[in-house]
N, C-alpha and C positions, 0 to 999 in steps of 0.2 A: 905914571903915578898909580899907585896901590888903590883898591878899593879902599882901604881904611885909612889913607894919608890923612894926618891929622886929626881923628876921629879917638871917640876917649870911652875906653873899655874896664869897668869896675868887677874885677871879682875876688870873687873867695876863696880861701884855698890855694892860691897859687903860687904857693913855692916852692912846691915841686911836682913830677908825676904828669896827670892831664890837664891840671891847672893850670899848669908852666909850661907845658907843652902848645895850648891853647892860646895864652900869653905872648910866646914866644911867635906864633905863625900872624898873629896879627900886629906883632912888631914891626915884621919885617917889611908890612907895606907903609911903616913910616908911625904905627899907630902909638897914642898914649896909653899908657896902663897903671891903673892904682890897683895894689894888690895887698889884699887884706889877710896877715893869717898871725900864728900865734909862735911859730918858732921865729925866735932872734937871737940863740944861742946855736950853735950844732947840736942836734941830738943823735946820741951815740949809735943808733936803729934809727935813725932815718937822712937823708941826704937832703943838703940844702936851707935855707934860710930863707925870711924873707930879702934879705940884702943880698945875696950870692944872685937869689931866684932876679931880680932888680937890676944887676949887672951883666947876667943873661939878655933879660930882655933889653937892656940897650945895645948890648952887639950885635944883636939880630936886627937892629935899625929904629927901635923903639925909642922912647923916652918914659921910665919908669917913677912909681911912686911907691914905695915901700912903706907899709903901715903895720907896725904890729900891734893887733888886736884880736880880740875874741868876740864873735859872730853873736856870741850866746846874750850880750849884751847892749839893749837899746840904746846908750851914751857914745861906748864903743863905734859902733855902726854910725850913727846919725855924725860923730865928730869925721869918722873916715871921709864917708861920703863929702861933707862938707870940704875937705881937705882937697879931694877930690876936683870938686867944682872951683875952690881958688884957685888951685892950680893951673886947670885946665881950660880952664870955663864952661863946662859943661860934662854931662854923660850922654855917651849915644846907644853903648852895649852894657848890660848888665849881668854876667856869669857867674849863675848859684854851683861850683864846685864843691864847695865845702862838706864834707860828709864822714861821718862814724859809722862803723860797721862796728858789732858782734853777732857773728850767725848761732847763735846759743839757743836751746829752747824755754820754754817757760820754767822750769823749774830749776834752771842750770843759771839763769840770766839774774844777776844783782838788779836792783832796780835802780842803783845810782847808774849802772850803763844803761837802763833802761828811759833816762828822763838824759841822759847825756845824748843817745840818740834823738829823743827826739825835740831836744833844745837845740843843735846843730843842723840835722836833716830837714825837720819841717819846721820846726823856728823859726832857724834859720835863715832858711831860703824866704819863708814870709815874710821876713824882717829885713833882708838885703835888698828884696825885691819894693817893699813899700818905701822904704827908702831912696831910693832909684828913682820910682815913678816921677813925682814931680820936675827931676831934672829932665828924662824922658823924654814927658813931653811935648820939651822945647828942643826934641832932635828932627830930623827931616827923615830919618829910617831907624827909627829906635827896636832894640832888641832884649830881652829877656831871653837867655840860653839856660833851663837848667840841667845838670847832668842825673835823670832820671829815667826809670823805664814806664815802660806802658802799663796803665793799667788793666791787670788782669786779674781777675776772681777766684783762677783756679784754684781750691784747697789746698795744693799740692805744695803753693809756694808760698805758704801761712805755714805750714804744719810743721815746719825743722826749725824757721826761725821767726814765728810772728810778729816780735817786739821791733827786728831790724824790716821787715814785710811794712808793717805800719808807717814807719819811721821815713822808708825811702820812698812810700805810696803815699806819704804827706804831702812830700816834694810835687809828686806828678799831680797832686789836686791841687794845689798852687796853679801851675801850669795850669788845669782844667778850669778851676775861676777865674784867673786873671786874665786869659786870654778873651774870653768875653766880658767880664767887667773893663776890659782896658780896648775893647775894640774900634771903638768910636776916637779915642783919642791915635788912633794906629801904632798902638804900640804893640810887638808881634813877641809872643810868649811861647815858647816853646820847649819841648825835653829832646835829649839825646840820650840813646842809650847803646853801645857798643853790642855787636851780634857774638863776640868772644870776648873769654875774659884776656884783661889789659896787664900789659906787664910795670907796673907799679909795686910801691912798699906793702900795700897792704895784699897783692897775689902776692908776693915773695913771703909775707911773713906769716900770713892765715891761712891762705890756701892750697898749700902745701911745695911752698919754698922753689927750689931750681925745677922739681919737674911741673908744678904749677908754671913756672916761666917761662920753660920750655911750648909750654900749649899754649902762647899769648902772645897776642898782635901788642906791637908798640903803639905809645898813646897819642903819636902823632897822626895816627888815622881818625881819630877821635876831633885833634885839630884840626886836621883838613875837613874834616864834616863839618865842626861849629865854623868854620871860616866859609864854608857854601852856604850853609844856613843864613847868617846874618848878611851876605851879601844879599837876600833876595828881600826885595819891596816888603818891608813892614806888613802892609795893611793889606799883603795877598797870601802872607804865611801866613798863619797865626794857628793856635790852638791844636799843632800837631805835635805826635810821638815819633819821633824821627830813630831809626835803623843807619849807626853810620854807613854800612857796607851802599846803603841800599842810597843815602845821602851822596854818595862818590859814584855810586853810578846815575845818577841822575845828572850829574856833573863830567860823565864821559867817562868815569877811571874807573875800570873793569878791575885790570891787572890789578890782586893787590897782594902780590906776596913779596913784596918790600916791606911791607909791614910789619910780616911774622919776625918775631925777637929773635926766633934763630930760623934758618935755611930748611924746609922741608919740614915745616912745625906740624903736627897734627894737633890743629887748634878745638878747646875745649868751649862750648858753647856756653854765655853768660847766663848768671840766673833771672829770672823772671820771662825768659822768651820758652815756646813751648816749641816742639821738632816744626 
């Protein structure tokens, strides 16, 4: 029997990339998953749907819930979640994946992407997340996973793009309040943030294409990290910035050049970590 047999995992974002990859690994121990995102057509530049993403995770031994909705909006979410809980009876994991990038600087940067990131990144994730909580809970090892980095001060990583800097350090102060606002009830809140960048649509198509993906671990190292994380006791993790690498070897897995997207990859370190 799976750590997750039977156990009921809501996130965002997940139909395609690291959200379906994540999806996908906690299916395979039998788990539920209601997956919230906004493609229900194919889009021409990007792979996948919520429904394709939904039939994935039932072959990997899941039982899926396909929702198509937008994050950005409070009826949206609250109706998901509830859907969620008919279904299922319950939530035990909650995965803030969902996320907008533009690395643009201030004077380069529209402001409608500047209010798109941060209605999806830290909205967002506050809004997936308070919605969650009540179900929460009523779990026996409740988790909040979001995919965010650490926070850190340095100038360096404001000064090329501060508007998407703000947006994705929303995220991580979510994590920093809700892990102590939510402590007592043990509910365990936490970020992930990958030590390279990940081979996904948004390296292939921003960060410069095949030899960007050439320098990039696959997202199922990202998987196996949030699948170590929420295995462990609620109410002993909490309120940490988690390094997958560093997540897998806690967990015994050194080795990890299965991951790299191709054989011999000279991988490119993500942004927001310093040397």
């Amino acid at each position: 029997m799976g750590a997750f047999e039977g156990k009921t995992m809501f996130i965002s974002g997940g139909s395609r990339g690291i959200g379906l990859a994540i999806a996908k690994r906690v299916a395979a121990d039998g788990a539920n998953v209601a997956l919230i995102a906004k493609t229900a057509e194919p889009h021409p530049k990007l792979p996948g749907t919520v429904y394709t993403a939904a039939d994935e995770i039932e072959a990997a031994g899941g039982r899926a819930l396909p929702i198509v909705g937008d994050i950005r909006f409070d009826d949206q979410v609250e109706a998901a979640v509830a859907a969620t809980v008919e279904a299922f009876g319950g939530i035990d994991m909650c995965v803030n994946n969902a996320s907008a990038i533009a690395l643009l600087n201030t004077e380069a940067l529209p402001m409608k992407m500047y209010d798109l990131m941060q209605d999806i990144n830290t909205r967002g994730t506050y809004l997936v997340s308070r919605s969650c909580v009540p179900h929460l809970k009523q779990s026996d090892n409740p988790h909040i996973l979001t995919l965010s980095p650490p926070l850190n001060m340095q100038p360096h990583w404001f000064g090329n793009h501060v508007a998407y800097s703000i947006a994705k350090y929303g995220m991580s102060m979510c994590t920093l309040g809700m892990a102590a606002e939510f402590a007592a009830d043990g509910i365990a809140v936490n970020s992930l943030w990958p030590r390279t960048i990940i081979a996904t649509a948004a390296v292939q198509n921003l960060l410069g294409g095949d030899e960007a993906m050439r320098r990039s671990r696959r997202p199922e190292i990202l998987a196996d990290a949030a699948y170590e994380i929420m295995k462990r006791p609620s109410r002993k993790h909490t309120g940490n910035f988690y390094i997958d690498d560093e997540v897998l070897a806690d967990a015994g897995i050194e080795n990890l050049s299965d991951y790299s997207f191709v054989e011999n990859a000279q991988l490119q370190r993500d942004i927001f970590l310093d040397e």
